[in-house]
MOPAC internal coordinates of N, CA, C and O (Angstrom, degrees):
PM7 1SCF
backbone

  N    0.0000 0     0.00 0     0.00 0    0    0    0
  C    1.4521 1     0.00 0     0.00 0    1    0    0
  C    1.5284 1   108.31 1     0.00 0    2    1    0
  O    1.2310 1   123.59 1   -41.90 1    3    2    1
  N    1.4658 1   110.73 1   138.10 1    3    2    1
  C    1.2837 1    81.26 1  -172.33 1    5    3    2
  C    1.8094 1   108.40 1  -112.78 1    6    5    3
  O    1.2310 1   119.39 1    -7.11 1    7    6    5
  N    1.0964 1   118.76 1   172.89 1    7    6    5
  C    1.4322 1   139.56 1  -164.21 1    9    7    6
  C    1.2879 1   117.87 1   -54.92 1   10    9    7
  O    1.2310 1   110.38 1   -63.51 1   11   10    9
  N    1.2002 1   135.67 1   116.49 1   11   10    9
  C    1.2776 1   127.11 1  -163.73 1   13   11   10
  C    2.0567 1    98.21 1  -123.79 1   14   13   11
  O    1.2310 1   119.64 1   -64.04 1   15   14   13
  N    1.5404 1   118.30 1   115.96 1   15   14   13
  C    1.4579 1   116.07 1  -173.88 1   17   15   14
  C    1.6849 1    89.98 1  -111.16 1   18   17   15
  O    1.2310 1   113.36 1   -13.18 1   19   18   17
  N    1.4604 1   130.17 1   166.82 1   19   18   17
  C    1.3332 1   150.82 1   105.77 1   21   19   18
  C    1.5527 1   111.38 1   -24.87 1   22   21   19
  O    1.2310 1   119.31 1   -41.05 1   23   22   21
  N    1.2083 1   118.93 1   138.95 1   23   22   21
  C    1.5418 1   126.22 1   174.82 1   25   23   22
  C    1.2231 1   113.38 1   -74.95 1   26   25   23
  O    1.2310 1   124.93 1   168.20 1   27   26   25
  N    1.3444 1   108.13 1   -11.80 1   27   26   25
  C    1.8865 1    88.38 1   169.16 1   29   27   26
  C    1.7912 1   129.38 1   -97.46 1   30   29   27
  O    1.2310 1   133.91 1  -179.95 1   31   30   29
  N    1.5985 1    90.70 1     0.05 1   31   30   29
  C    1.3428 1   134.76 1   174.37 1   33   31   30
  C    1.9958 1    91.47 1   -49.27 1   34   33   31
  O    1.2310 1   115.57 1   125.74 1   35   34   33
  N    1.5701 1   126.01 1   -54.26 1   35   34   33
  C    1.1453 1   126.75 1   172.51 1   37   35   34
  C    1.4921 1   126.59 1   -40.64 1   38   37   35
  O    1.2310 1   129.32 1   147.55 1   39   38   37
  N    1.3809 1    99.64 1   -32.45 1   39   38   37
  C    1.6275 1   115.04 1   173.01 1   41   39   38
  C    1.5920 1   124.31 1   -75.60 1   42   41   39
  O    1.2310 1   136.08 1   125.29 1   43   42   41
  N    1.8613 1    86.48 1   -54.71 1   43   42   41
  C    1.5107 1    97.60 1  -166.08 1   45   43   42
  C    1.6499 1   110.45 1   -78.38 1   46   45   43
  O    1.2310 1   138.26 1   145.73 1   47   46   45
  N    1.4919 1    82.22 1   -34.27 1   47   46   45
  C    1.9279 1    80.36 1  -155.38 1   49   47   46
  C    1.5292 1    99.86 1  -115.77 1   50   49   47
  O    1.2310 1   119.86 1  -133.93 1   51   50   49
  N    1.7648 1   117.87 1    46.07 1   51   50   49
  C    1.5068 1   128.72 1   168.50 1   53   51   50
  C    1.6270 1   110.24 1    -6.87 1   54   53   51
  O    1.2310 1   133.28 1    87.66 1   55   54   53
  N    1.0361 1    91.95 1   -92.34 1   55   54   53
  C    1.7581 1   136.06 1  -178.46 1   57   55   54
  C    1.4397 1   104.31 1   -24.75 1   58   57   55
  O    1.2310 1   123.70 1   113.56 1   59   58   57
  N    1.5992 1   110.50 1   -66.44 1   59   58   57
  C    1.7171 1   117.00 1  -169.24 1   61   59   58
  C    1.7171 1    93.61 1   -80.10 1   62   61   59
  O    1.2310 1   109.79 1   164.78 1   63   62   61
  N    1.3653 1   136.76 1   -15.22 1   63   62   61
  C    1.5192 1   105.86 1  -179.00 1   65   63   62
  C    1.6066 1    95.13 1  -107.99 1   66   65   63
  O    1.2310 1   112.32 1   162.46 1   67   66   65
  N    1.2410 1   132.09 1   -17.54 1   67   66   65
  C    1.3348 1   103.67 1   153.91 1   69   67   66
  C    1.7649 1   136.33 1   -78.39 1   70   69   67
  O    1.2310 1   128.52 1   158.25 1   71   70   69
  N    1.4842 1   101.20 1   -21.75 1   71   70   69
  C    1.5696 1    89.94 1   141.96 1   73   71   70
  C    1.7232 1   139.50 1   -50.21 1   74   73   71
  O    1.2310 1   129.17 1   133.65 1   75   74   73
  N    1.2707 1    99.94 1   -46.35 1   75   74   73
  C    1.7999 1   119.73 1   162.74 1   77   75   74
  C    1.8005 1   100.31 1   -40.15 1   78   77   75
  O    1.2310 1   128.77 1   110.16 1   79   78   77
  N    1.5066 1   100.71 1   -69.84 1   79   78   77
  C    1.4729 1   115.36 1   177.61 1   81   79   78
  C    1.4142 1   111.94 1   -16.79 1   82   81   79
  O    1.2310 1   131.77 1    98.88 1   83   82   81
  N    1.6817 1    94.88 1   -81.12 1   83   82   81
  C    1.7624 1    91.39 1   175.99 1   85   83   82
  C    1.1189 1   130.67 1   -80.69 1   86   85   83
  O    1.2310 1   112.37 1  -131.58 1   87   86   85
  N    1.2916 1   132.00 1    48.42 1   87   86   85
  C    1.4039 1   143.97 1  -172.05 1   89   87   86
  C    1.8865 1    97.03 1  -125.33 1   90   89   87
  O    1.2310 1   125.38 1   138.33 1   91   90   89
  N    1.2593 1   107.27 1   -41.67 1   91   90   89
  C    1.3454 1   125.00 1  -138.47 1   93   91   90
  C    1.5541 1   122.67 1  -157.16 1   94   93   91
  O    1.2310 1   126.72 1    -7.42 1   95   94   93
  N    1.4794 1   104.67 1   172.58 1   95   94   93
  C    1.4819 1   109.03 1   167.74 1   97   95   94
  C    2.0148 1   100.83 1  -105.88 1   98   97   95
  O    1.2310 1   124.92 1   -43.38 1   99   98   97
  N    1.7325 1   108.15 1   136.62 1   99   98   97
  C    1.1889 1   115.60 1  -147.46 1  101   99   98
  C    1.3478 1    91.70 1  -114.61 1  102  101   99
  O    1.2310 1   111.80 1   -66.80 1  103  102  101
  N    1.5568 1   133.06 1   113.20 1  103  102  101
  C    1.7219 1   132.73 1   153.84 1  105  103  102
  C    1.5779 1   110.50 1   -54.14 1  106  105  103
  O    1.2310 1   129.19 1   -33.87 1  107  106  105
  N    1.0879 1    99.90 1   146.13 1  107  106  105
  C    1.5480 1   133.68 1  -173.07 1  109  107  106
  C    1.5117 1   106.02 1  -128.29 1  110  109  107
  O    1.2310 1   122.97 1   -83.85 1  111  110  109
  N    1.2448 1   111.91 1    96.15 1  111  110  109
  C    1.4809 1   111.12 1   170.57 1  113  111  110
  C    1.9154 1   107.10 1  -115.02 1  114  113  111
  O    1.2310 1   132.93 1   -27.46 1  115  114  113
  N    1.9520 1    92.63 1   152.54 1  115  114  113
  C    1.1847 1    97.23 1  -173.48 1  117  115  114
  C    1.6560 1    89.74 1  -127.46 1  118  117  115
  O    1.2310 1   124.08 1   -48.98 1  119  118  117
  N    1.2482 1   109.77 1   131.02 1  119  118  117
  C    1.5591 1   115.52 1   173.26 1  121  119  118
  C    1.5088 1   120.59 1    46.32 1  122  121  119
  O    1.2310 1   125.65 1  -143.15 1  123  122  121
  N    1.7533 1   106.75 1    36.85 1  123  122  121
  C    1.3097 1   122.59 1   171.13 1  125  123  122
  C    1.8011 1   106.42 1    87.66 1  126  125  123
  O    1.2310 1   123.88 1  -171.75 1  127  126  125
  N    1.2050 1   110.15 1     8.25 1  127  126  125
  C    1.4231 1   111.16 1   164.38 1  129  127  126
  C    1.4453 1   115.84 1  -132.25 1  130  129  127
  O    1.2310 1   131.82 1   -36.17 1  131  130  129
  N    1.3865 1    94.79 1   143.83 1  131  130  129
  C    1.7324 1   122.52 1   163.88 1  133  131  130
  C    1.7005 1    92.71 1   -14.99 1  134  133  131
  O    1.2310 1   110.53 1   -59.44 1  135  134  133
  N    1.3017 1   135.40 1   120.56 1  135  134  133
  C    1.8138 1   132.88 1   139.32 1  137  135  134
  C    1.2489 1   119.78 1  -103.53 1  138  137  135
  O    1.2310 1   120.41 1   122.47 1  139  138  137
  N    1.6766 1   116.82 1   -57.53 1  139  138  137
  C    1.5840 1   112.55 1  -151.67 1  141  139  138
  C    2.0661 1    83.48 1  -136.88 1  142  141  139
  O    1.2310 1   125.68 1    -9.86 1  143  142  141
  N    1.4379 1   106.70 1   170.14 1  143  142  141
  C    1.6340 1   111.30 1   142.31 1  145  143  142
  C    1.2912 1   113.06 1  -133.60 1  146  145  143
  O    1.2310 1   124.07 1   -11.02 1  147  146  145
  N    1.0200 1   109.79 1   168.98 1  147  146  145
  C    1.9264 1   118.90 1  -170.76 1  149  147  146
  C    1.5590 1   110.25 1  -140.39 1  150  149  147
  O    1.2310 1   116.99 1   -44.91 1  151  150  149
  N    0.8662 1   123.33 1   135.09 1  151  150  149
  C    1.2260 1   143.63 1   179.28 1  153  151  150
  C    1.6193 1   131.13 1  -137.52 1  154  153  151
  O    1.2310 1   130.52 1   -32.36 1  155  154  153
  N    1.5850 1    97.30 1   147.64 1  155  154  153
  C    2.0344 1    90.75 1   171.84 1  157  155  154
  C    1.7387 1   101.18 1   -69.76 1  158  157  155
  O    1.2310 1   120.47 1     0.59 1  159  158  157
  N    0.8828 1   116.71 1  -179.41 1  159  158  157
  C    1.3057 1   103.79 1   156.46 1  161  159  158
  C    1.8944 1   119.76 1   -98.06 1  162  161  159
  O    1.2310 1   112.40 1   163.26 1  163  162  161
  N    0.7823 1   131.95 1   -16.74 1  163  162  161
  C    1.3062 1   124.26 1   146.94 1  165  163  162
  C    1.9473 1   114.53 1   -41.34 1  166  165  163
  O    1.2310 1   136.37 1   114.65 1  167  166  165
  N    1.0339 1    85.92 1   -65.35 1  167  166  165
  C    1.4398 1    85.76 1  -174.99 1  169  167  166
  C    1.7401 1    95.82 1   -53.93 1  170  169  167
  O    1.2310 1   108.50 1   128.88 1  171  170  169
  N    1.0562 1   139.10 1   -51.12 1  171  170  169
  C    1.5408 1   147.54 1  -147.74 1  173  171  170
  C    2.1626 1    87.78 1   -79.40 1  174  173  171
  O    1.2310 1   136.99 1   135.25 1  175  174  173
  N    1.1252 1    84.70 1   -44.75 1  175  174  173
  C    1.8612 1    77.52 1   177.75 1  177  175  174
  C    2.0176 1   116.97 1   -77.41 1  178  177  175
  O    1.2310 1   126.39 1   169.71 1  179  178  177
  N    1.3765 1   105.33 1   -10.29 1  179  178  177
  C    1.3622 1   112.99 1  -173.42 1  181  179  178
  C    1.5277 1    90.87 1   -94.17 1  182  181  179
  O    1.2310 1   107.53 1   172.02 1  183  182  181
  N    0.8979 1   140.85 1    -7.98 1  183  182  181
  C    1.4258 1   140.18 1  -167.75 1  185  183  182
  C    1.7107 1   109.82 1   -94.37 1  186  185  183
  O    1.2310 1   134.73 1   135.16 1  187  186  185
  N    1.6955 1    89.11 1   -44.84 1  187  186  185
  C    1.9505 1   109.07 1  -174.19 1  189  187  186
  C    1.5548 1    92.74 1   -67.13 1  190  189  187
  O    1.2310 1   120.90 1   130.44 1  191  190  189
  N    1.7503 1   115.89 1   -49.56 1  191  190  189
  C    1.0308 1    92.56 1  -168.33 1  193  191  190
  C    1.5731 1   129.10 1   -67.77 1  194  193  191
  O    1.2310 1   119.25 1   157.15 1  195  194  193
  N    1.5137 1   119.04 1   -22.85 1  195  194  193
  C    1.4332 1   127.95 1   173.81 1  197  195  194
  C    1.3240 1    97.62 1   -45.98 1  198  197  195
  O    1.2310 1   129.46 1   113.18 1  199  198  197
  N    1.2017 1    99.36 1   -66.82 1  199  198  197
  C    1.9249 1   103.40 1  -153.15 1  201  199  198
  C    1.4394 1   103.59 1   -62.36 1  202  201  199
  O    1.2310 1   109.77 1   148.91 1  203  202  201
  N    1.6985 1   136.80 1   -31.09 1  203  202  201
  C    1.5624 1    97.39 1   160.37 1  205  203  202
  C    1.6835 1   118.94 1   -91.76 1  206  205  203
  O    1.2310 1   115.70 1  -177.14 1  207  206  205
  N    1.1497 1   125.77 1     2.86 1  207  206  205
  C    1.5541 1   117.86 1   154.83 1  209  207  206
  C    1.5576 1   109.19 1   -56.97 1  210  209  207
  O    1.2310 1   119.97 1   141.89 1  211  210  209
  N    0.9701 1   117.66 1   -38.11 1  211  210  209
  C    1.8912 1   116.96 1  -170.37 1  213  211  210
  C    1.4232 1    96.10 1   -92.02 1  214  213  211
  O    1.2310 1   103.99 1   162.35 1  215  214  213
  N    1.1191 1   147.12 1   -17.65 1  215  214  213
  C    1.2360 1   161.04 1   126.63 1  217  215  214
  C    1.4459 1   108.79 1    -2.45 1  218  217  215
  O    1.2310 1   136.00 1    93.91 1  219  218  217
  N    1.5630 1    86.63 1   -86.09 1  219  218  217
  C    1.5603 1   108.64 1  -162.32 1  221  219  218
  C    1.6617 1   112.56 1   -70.19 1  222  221  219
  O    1.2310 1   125.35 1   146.64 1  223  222  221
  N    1.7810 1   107.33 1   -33.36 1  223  222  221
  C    1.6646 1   117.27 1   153.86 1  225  223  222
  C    1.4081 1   109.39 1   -37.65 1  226  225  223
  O    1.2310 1   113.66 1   104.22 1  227  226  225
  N    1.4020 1   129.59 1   -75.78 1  227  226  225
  C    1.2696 1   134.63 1  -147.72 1  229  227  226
  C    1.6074 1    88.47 1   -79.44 1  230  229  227
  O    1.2310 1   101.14 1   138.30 1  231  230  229
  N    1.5027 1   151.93 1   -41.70 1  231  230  229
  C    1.6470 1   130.98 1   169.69 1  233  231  230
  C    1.3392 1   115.67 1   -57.93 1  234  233  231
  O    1.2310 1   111.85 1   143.79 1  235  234  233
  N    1.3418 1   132.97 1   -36.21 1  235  234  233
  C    1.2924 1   128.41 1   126.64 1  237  235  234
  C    1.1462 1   132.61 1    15.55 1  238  237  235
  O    1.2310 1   126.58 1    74.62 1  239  238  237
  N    1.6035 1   104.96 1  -105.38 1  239  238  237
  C    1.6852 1   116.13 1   177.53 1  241  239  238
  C    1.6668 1   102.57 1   -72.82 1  242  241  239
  O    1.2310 1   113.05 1   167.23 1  243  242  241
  N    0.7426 1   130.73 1   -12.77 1  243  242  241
  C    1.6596 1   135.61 1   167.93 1  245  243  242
  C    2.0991 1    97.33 1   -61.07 1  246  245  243
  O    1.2310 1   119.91 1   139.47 1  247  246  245
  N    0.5783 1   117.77 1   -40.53 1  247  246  245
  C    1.3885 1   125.32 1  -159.84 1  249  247  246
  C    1.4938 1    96.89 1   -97.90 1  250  249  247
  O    1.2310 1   116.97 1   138.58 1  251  250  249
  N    1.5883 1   123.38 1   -41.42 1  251  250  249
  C    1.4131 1   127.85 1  -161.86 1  253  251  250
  C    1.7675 1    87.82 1   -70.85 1  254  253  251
  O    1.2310 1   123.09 1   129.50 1  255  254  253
  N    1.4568 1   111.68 1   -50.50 1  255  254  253
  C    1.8880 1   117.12 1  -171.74 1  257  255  254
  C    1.3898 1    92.58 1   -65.52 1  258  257  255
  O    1.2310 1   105.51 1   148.54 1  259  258  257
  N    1.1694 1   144.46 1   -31.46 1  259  258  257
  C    1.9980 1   118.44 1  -156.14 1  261  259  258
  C    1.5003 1    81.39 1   -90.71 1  262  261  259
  O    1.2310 1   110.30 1   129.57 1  263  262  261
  N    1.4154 1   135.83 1   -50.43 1  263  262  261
  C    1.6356 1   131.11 1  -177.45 1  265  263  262
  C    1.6482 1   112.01 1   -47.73 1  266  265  263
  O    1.2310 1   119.93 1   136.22 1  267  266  265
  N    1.3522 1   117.74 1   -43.78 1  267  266  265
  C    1.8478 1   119.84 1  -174.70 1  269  267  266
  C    1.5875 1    79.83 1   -78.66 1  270  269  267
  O    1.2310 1   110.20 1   135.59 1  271  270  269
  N    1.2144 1   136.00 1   -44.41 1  271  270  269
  C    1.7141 1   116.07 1  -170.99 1  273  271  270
  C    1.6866 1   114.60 1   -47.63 1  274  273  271
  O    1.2310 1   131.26 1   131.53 1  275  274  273
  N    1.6463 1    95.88 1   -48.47 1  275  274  273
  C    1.4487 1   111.88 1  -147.87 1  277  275  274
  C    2.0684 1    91.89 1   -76.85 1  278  277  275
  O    1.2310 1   122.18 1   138.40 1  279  278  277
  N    1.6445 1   113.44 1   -41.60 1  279  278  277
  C    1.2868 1   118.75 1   156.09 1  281  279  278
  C    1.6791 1   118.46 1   -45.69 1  282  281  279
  O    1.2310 1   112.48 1   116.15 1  283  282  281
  N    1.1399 1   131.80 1   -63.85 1  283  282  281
  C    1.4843 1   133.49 1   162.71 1  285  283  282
  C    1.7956 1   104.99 1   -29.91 1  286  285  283
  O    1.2310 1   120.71 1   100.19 1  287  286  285
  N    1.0200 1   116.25 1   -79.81 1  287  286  285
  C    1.5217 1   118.92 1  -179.40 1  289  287  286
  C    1.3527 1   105.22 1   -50.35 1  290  289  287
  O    1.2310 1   117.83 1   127.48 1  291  290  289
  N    1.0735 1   121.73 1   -52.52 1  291  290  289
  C    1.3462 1   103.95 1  -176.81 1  293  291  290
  C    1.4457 1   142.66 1   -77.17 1  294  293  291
  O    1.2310 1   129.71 1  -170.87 1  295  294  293
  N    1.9441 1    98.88 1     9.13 1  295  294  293
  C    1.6374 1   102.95 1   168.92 1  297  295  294
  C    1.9784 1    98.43 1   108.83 1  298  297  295
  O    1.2310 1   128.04 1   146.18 1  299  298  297
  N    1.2474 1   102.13 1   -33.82 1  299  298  297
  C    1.8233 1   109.70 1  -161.39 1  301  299  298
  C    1.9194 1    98.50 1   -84.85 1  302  301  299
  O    1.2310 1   135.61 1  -112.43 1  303  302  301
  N    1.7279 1    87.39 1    67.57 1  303  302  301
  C    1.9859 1    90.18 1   164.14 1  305  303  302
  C    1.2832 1    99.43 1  -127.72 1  306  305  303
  O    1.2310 1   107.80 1    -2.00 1  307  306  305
  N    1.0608 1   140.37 1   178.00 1  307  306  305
  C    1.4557 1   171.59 1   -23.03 1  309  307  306
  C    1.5720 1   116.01 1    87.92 1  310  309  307
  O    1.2310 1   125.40 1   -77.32 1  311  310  309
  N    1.3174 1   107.23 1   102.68 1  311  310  309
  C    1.5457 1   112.58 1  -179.17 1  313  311  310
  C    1.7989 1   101.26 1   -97.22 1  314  313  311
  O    1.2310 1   124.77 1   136.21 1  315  314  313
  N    1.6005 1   108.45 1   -43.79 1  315  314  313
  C    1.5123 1   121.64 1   170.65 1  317  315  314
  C    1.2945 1   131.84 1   -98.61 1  318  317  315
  O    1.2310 1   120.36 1   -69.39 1  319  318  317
  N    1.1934 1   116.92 1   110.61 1  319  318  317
  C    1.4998 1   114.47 1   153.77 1  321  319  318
  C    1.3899 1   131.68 1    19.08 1  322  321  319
  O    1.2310 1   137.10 1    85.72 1  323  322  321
  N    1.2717 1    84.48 1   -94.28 1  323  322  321
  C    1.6865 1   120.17 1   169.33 1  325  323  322
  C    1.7978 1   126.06 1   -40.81 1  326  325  323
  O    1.2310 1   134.11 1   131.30 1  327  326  325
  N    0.9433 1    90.32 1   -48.70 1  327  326  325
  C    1.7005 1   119.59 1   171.98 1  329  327  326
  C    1.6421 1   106.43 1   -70.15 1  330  329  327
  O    1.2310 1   116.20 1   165.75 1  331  330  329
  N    1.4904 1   124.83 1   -14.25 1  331  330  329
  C    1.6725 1   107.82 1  -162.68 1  333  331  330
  C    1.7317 1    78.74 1  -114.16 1  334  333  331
  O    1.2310 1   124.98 1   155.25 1  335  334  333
  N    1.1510 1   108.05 1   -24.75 1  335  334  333
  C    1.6210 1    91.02 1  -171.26 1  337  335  334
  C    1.0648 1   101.84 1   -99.00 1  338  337  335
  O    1.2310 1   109.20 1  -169.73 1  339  338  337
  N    1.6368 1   137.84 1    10.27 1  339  338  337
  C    0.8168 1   149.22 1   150.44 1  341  339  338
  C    1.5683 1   119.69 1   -61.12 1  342  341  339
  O    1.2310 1   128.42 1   120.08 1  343  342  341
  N    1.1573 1   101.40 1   -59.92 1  343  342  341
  C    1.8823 1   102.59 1   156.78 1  345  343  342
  C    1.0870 1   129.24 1   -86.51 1  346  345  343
  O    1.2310 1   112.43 1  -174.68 1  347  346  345
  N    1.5422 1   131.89 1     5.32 1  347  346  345
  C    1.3857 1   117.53 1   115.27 1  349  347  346
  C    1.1779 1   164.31 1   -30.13 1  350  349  347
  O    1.2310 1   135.53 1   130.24 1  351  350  349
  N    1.3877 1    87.56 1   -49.76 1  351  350  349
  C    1.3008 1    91.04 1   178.16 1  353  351  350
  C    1.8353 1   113.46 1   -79.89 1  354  353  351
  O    1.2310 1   125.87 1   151.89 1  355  354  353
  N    1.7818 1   106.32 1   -28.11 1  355  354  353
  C    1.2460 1   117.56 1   162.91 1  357  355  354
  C    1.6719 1   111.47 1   -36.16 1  358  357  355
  O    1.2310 1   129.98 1   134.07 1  359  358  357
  N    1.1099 1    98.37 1   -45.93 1  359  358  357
  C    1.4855 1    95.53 1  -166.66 1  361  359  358
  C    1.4772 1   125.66 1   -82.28 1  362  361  359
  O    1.2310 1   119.76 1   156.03 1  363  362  361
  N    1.3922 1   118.07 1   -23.97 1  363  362  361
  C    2.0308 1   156.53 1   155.44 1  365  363  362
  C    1.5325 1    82.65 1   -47.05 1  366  365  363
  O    1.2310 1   105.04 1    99.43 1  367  366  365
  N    1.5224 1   145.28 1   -80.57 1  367  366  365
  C    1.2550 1   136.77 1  -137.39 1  369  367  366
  C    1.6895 1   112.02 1   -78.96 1  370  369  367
  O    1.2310 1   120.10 1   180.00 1  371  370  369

């Protein structure tokens, strides 16, 4: 979760929101709202990198569902077990 300070928190409480800093990405509120975030930059590059790994996850399974769609419509399911590794293995030899 990440750290949520008051803006004067920059003044008073240095120390504990740049600890936050390098832990994390840090909220900045001004008069009880969302303003700025702050970050180390490690933390600020560990963040970029999540968001296109979860990115690149979700185009992924985006692609894995329109392929089982386009398989569904097109007849190519498997009701048995037995029968898929059955044409597996057809297809292995």
């Amino acid at each position: 979760m990440e750290a949520i300070f008051p803006i004067t928190a920059l003044q008073k409480r240095k120390k504990e929101v740049k600890a936050a800093a390098d832990k994390g990405i840090v909220r900045i509120t001004e008069q009880g709202v969302g303003a700025y975030v702050f970050s180390s930059e490690k933390a600020y590059e560990d963040s970029v990198r999540k968001a296109v790994a979860d990115a690149l996850y979700e185009a992924r399974l985006h692609d894995a569902i329109a392929e089982a769609r386009a398989d569904i419509k097109a007849g190519r399911i498997y009701t048995d077990v037995d029968a898929f590794f059955d044409d597996l293995d057809k297809e292995m030899a």
